[in-house]
SERO-4910 file (N, C-alpha, C, O; in steps of 0.05 Angstrom, whole numbers):
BEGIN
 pado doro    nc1    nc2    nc3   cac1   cac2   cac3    cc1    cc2    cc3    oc1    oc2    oc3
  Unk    A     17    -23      0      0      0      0     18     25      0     39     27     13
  Unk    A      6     44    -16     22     64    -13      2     91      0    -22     88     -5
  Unk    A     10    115     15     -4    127     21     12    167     12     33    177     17
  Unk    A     -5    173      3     -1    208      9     -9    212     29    -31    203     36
  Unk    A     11    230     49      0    241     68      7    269     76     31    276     77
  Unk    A    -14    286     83     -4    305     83    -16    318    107    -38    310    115
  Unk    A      1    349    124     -8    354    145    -13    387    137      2    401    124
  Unk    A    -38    396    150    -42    419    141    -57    443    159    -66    432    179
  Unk    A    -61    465    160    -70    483    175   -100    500    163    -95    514    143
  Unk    A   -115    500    167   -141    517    152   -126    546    151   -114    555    170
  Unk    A   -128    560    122   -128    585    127   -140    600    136   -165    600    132
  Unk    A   -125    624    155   -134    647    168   -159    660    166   -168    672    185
  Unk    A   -171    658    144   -192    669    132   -214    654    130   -236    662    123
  Unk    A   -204    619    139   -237    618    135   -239    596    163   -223    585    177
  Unk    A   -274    599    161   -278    593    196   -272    557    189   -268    543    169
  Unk    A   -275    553    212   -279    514    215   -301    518    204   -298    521    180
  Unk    A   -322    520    210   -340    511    201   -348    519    170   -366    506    160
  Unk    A   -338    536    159   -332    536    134   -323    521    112   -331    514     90
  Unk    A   -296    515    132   -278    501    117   -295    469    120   -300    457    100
  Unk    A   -301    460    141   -314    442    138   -339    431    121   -343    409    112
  Unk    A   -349    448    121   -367    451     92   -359    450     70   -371    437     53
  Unk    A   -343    458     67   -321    459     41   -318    432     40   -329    419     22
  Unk    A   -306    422     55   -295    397     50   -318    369     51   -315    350     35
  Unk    A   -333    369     64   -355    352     66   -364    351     40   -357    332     26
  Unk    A   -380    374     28   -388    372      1   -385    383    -23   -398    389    -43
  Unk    A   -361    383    -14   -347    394    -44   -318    375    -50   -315    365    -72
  Unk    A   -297    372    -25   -272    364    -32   -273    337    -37   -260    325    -54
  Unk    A   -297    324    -11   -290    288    -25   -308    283    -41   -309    260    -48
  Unk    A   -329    301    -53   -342    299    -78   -317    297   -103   -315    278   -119
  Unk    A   -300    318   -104   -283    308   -125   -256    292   -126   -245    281   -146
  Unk    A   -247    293    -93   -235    269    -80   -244    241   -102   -233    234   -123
  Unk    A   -263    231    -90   -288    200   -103   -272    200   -131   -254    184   -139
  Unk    A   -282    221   -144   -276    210   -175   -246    200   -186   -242    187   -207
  Unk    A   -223    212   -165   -193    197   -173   -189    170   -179   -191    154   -161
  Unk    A   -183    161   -203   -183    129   -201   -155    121   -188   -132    130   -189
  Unk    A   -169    100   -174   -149     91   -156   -142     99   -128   -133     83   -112
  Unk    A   -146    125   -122   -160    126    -95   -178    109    -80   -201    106    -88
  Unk    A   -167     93    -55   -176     72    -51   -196     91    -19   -221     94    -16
  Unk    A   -176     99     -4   -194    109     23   -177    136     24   -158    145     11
  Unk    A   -192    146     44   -182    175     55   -188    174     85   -211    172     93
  Unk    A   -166    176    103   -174    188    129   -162    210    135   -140    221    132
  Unk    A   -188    216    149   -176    247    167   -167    246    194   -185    239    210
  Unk    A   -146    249    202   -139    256    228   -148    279    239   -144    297    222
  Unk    A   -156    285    257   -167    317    263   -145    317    286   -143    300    303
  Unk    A   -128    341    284   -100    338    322   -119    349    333   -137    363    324
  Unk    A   -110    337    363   -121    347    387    -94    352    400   -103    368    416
  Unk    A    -76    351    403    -51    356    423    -24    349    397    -22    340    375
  Unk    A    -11    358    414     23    362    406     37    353    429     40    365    450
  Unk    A     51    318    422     61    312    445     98    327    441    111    332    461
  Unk    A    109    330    413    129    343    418    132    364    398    121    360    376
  Unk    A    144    385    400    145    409    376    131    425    384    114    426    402
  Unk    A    141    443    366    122    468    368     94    476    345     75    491    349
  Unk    A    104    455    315     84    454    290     59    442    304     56    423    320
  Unk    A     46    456    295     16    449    298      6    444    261     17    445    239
  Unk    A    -19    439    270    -30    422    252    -54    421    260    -59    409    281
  Unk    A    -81    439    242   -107    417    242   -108    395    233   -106    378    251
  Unk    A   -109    389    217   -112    355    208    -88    343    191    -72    354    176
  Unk    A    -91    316    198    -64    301    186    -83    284    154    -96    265    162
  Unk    A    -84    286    139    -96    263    117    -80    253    106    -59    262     98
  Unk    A    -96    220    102    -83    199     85    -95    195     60   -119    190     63
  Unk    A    -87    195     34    -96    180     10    -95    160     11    -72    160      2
  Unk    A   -101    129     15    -90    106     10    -95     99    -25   -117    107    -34
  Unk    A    -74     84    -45    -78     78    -60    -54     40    -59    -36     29    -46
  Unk    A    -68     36    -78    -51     -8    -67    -26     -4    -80     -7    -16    -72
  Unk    A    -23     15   -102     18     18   -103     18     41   -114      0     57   -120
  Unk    A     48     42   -118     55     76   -123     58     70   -148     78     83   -155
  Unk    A     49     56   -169     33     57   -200      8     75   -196      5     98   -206
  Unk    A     -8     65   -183    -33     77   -172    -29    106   -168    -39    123   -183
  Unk    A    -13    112   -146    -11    139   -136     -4    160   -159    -15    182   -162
  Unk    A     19    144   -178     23    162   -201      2    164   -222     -5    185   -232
  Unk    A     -9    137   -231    -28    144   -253    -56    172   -241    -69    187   -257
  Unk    A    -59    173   -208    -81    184   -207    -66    220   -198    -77    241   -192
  Unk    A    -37    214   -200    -23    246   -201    -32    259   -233    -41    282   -237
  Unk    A    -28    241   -249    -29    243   -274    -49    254   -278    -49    279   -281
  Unk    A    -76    239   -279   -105    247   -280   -104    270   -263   -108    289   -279
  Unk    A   -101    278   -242    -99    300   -234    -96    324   -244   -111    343   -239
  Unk    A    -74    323   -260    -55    341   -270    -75    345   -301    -75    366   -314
  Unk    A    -87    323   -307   -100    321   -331   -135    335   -329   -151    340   -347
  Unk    A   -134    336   -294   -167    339   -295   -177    360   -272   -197    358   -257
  Unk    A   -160    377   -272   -155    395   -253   -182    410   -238   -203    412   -251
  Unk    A   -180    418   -214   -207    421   -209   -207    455   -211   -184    464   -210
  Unk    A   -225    472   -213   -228    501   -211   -220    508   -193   -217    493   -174
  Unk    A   -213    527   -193   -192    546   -159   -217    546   -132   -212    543   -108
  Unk    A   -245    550   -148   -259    552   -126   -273    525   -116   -289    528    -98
  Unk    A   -270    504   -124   -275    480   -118   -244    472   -101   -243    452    -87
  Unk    A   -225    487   -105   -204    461    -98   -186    477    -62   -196    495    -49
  Unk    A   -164    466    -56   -159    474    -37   -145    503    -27   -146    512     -4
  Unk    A   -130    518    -54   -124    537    -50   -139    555    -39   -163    555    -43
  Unk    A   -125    579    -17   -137    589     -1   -164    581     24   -178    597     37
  Unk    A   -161    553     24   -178    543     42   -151    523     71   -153    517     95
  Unk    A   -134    521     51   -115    497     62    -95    509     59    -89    518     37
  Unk    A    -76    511     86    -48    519     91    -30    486     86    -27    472    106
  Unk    A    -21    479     59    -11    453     67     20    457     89     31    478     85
  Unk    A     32    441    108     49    443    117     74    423    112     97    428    116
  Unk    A     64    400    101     83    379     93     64    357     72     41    352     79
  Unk    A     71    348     55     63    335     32     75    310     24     89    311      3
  Unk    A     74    294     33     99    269     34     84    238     11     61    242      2
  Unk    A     92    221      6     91    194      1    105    172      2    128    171     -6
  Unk    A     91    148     14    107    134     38     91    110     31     67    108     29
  Unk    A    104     98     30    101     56     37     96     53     52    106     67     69
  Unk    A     80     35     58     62     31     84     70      6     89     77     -7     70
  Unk    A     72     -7    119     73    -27    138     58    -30    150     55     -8    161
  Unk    A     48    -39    156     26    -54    182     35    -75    203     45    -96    195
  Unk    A     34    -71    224     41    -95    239     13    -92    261      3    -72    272
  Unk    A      8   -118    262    -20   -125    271    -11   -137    292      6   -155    291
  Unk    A    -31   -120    332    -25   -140    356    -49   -152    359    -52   -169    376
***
């Protein structure tokens, strides 16, 4: 499995509850249609056990390999969403990573 993950801050300008609206029915409305996007979770932080970065939410893309992840960068790049549908100015990203995933099960 491979995962995007990325950690991010709501911008200044717009409320939670805004931004949450935003995202409920608008972002994983066009989230859904990526092929190959398998799940998405949201982390929402509640604490900072070390540092000083904060972070509202941590999200994961899961896709089953990084074939996947690229063909749906591609489409991306191929199927771009409008400025006012998409995250600019709603989302401070802070780190943007992709990473192989492990599991170990107790």
């Amino acid at each position: 499995m491979v995962k995007a993950i990325l950690g991010y801050d709501i911008e200044p300008n717009m409320s939670v509850q805004a931004y949450e609206k935003w995202l409920r029915e608008v972002h994983i409305e066009d989230l859904r249609r990526i092929p190959g996007l398998r799940r998405v979770v949201f982390n929402t932080v509640v604490g900072i056990v070390r540092g000083a970065t904060t972070f509202y939410r941590i999200a994961e893309l899961h896709y089953d390999s990084m074939e996947d992840f690229e063909k749906a960068a591609q489409w991306r790049r191929e199927n771009p969403v409008s400025e006012e549908r998409g995250p600019e100015g709603k989302t401070r990203f802070r780190f943007y990573v992709v990473c192989e995933t492990e599991v170990i099960e107790f």
